[in-house]
C-alpha positions in Angstrom: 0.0 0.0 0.0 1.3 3.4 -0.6 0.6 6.4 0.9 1.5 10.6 -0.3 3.4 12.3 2.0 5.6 15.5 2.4 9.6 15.0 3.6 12.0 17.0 4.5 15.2 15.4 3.6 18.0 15.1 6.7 20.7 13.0 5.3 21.8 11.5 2.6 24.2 8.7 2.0 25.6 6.3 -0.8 24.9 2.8 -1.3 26.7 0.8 -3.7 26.6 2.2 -7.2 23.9 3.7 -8.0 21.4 4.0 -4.7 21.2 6.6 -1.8 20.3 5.5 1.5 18.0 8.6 2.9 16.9 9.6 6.4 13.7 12.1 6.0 11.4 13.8 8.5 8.3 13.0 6.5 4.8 14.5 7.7 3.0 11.2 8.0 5.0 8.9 9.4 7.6 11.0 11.4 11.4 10.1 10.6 12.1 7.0 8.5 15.0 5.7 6.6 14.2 4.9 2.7 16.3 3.0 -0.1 16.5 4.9 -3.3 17.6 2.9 -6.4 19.0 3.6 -9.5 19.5 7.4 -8.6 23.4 7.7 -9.5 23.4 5.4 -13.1 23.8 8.2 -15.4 23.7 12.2 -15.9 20.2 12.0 -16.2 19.5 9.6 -12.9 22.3 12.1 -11.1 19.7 15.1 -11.7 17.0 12.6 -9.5 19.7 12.1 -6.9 20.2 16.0 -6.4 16.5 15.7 -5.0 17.8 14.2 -1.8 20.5 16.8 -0.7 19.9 17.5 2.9 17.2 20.2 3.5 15.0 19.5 0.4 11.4 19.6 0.8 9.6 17.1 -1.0 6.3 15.6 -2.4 6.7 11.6 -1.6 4.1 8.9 -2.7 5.8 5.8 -0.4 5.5 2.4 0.4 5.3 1.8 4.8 5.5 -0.9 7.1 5.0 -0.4 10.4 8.0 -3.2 11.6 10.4 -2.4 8.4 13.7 -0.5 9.6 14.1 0.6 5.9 11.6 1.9 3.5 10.9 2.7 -0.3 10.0 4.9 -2.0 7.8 4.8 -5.6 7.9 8.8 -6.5 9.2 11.6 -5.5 9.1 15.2 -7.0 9.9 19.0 -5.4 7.5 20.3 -3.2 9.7 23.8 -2.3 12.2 25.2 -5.0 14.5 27.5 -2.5 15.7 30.1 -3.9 19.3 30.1 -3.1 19.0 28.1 0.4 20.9 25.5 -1.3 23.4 27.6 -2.5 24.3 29.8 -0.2 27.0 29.0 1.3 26.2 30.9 4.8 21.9 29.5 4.5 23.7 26.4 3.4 25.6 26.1 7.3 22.6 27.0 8.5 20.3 24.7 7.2 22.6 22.2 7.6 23.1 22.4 11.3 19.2 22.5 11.7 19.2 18.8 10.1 21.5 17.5 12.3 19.8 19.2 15.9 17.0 17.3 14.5 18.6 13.8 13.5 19.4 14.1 17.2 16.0 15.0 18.8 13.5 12.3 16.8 14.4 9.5 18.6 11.3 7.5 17.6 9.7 7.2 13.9 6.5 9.4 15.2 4.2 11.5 13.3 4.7 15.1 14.5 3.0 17.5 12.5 2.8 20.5 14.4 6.9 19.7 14.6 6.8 19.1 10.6 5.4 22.4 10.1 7.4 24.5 12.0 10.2 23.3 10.8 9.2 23.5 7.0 7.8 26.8 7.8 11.7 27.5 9.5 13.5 26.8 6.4 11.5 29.0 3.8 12.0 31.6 6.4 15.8 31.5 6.3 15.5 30.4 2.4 13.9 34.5 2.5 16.0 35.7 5.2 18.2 38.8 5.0 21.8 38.8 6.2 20.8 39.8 9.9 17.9 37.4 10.3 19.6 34.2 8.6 23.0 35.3 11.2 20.5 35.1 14.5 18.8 31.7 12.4 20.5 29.1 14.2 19.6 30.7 17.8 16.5 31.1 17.2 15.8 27.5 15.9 17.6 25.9 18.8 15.7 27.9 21.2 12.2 26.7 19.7 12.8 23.6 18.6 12.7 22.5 22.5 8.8 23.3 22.5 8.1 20.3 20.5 10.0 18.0 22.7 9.0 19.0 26.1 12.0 20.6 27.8 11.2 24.9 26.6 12.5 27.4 28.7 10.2 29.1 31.2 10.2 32.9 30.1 10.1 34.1 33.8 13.4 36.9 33.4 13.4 39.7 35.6 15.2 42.1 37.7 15.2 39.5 40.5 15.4 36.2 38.4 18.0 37.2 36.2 20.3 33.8 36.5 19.2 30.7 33.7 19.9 27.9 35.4 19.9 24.8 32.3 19.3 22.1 34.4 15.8 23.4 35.6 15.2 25.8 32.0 14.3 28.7 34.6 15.5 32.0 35.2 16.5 31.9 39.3 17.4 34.5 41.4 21.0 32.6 42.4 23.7 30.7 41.4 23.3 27.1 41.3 25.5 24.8 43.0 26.3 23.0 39.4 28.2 25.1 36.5 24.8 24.8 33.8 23.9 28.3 34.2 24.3 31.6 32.0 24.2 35.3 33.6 24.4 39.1 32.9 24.0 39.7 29.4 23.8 36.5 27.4 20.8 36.0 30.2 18.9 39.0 29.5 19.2 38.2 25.4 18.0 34.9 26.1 14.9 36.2 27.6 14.8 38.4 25.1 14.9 35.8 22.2 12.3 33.6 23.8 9.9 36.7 23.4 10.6 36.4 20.1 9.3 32.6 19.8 6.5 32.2 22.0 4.6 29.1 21.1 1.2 30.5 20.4 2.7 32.7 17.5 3.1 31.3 14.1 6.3 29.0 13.8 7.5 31.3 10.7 7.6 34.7 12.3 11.1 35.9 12.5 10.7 39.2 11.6 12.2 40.6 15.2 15.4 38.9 14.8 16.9 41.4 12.6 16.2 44.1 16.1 19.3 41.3 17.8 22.4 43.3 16.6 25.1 40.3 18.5 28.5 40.1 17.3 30.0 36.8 16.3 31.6 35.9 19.9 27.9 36.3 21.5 26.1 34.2 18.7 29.0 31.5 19.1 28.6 31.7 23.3 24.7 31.6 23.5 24.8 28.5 20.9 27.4 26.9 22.8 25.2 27.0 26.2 22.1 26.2 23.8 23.7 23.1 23.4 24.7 22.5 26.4 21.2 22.4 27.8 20.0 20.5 24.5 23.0 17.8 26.0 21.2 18.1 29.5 17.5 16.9 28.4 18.5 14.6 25.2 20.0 11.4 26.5 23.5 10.5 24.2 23.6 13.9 22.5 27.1 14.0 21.9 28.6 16.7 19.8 27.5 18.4 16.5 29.3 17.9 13.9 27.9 20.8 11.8 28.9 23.0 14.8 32.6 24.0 13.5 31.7 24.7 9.6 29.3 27.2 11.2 31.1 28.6 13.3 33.3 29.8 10.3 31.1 31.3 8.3 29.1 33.3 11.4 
């Protein structure tokens, strides 16, 4: 039986001559793993493989079974055509080290919807992003992606709770007795970005990230500690590999 489907493509990887092996977010089924055949034959089969680069959104008519570990696919065509996110080689980091945040989150091959469409909604956001926006991108994904897997920040900054402590995701009015905690400035932006992502607002709207004017030492810090409370909720996190490439290019 097959079923239609969007996907968002998270990985991509060669198998034997002429197949890709291809881990995809998809909107029905959650993340699965799918065999492609006959992709990388020829010139004109290496134009279908170009579909599965990481971060392509696509229109997927699939075969599923519930107990199968790999999956097929029987068509496939382009449900987004970015305009330069695939190109660009700044977008390109970007949208590259979303994938991977969320190779790491989806544990379990779950449908997700509200998940699926934020994060579709995300890229065609940075795909249209100006230089300011698409620098702030990657903070503003990490922070909001933690809504959909039940570990978000509480937005309780003030005056008096000005300390984020990572193990609890609160702002406190101490130091904790463990080192997980940021203060002073990088606290009160984090506040200040978590306005920007409230849940009840629409997944896509980034417009306020272009008021964050953060040099390239504060975006690297506050991703750092992002990841560091990501590493504190997510069992066997381990280290991102996307992490140093965009570094480099923000």
């Amino acid at each position: 039986m097959t079923h239609k489907t969007k996907g968002i493509v998270l990985r991509s990887i060669k198998y034997g001559e002429t197949s890709l092996v291809v881990t995809i977010f998809t909107e029905l089924f959650g993340i699965q793993t799918y065999m492609v055949n006959g992709v990388r034959s020829s010139k004109k089969s290496s134009a279908k493989a170009n579909h599965f680069q990481p971060v392509a959104i696509l229109d997927l008519v699939v075969y599923h079974g519930e107990n199968k570990s790999m999956q097929r696919i029987k068509e496939f065509s382009w449900a987004v055509l970015y305009d330069n996110l695939l190109s660009h080689v700044i977008k390109n980091s970007i949208a590259s080290y979303m994938t991977e945040l969320l190779q790491k989150c989806l544990k379990q091959p779950e449908p997700n919807p509200d998940l699926f469409n934020f994060c579709e909604a995300s890229f065609l956001e940075l795909d249209r992003a100006d230089s300011i926006v698409a620098a702030n991108f990657a903070l503003f994904f990490t922070l909001h992606l933690t809504h959909f897997f039940g570990f978000r920040m509480t937005d309780n900054f003030s005056s008096k709770n000005s300390i984020l402590d990572l193990q609890e995701g609160i702002f406190t009015d101490h130091q904790p007795a463990h080192p997980h905690f940021i203060e002073g400035t990088n606290a009160a932006l984090t506040a200040e970005l978590l306005k920007v992502m409230q849940p009840g607002e629409p997944a896509y709207r980034t417009g306020r990230l272009d008021a964050f004017k953060l040099n390239q030492e504060i975006r690297r810090e506050l991703l750092l500690r992002y990841l560091e409370y990501y590493a504190l909720h997510i069992p066997d996190f381990g280290q991102m590999k996307t992490l140093v490439v965009l570094h480099e290019v923000l």
